[in-house]
C-alpha positions as CSV (number, residue, x, y, z in Angstrom):
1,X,140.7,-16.8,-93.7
2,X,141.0,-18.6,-96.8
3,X,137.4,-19.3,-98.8
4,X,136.6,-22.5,-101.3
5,X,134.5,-20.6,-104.3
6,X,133.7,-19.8,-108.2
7,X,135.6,-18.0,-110.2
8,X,135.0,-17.1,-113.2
9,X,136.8,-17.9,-116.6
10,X,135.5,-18.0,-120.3
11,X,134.0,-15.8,-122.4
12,X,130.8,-12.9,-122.5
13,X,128.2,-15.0,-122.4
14,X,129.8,-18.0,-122.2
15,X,130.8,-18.5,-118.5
16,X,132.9,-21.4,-116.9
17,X,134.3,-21.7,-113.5
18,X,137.2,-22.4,-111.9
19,X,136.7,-23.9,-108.2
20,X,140.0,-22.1,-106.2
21,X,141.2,-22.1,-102.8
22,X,141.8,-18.0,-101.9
23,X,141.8,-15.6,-99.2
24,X,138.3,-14.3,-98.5
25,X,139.5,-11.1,-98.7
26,X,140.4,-11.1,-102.2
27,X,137.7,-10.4,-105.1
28,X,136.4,-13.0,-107.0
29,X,138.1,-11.7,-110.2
30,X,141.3,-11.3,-108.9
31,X,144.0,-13.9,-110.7
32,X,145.9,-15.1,-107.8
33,X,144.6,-18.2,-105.9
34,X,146.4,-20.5,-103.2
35,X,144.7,-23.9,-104.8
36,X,142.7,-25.2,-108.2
37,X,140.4,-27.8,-107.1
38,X,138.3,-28.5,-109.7
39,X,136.4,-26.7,-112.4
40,X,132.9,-26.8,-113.5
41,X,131.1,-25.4,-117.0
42,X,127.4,-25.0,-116.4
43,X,126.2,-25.3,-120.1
44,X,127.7,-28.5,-120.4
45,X,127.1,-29.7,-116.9
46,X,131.2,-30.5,-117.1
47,X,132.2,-31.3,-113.5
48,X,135.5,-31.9,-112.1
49,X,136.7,-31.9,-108.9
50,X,139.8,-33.5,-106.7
51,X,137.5,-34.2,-103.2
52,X,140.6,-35.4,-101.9
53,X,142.1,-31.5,-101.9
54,X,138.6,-30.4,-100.9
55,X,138.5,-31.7,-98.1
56,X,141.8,-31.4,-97.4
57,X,140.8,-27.8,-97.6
58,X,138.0,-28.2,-95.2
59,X,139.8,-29.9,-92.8
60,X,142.3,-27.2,-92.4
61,X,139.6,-24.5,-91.8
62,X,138.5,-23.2,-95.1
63,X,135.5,-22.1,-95.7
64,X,132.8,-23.2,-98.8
65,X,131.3,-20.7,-100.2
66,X,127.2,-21.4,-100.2
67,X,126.5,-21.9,-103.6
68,X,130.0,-24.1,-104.2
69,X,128.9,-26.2,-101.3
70,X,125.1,-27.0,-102.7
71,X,126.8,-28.1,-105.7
72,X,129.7,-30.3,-104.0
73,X,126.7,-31.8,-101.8
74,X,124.9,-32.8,-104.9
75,X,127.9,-34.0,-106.8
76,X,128.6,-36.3,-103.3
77,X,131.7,-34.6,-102.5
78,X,130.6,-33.2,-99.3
79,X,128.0,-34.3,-97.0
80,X,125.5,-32.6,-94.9
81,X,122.5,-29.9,-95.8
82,X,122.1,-27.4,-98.6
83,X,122.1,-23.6,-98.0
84,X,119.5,-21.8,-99.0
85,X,121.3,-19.1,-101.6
86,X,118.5,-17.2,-102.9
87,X,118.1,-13.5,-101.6
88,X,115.8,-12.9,-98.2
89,X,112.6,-11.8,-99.3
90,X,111.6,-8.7,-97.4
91,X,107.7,-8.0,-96.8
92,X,106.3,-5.1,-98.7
93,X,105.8,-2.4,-96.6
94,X,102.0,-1.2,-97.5
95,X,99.3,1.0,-95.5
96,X,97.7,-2.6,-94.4
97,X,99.3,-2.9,-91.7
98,X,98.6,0.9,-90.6
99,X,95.1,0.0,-90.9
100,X,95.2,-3.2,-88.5
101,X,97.1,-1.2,-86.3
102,X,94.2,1.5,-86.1
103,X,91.3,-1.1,-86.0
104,X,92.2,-2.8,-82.3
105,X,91.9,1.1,-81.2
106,X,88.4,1.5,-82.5
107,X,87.3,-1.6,-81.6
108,X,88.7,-1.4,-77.6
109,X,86.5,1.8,-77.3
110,X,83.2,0.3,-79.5
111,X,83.0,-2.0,-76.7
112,X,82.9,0.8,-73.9
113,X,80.4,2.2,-76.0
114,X,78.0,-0.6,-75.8
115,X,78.0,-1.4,-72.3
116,X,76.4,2.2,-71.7
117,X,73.9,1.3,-74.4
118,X,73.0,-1.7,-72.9
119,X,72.2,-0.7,-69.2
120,X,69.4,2.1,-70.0
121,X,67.8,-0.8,-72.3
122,X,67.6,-3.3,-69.5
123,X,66.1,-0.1,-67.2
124,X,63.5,0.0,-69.8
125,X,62.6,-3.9,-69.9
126,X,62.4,-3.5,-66.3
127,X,60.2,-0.4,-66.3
128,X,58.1,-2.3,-68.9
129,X,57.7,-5.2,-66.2
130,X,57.0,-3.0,-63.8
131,X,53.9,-1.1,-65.5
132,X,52.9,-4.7,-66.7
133,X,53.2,-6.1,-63.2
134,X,51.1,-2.7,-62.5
135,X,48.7,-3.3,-65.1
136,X,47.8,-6.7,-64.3
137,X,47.0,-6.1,-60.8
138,X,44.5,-3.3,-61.3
């Protein structure tokens, strides 16, 4: 499968790239490329591109790599959304969530606790009524 991306040219430090049409198999850094389409130097913001071979490109079934086709959306080349590039962030893993876990546990057996509370105090309201009922009449 043959893969529209960066590679890289120029010196430590000083990085440029080369926009080539390869095989996706083939590393990044290897020299041998199908098609140049363009080049671009960050620093400088130099841009260059032939669109016409891009999309040539694309029309044949090649694919863009992510960060290649943000910047060929921007510059107008291509059309359609950007792709977010940045890593996934994972959620730290903490002893939170252990905790939360725990708490529905406690709190399913607190209420089974109550309701035994709560019948031997409404026994004793009722007892209380009785021996005032009780009271009052004598």
């Amino acid at each position: 499968m043959l893969m529209i991306r960066f590679q890289r040219i120029g010196r430590r430090n000083d990085a440029a790239f080369r926009m080539v049409v390869t095989e996706k198999t083939r590393g990044p850094r290897a020299g041998t490329y199908v098609d140049l389409v363009g080049t671009y130097n960050p620093k400088t913001k130099a841009f260059s591109v032939n669109g016409e071979r891009v999309n040539e490109w694309v029309a044949k079934g090649a694919q863009v790599s992510p960060s290649l086709k943000n910047l060929l959306i921007t510059k107008g080349v291509l059309t359609g959304v950007k792709v977010n590039v940045l890593p996934r962030k994972r959620p730290i893993k903490s002893e939170k969530p252990e905790e939360a876990a725990s708490a529905p546990h406690a709190e399913e057996a607190a209420p089974a606790a109550e309701v035994p509370v709560a019948e031997p105090a409404s026994q004793e309201t009722s007892v209380s009524e009785e021996t005032a009922s009780a009271e009052v009449a004598a």
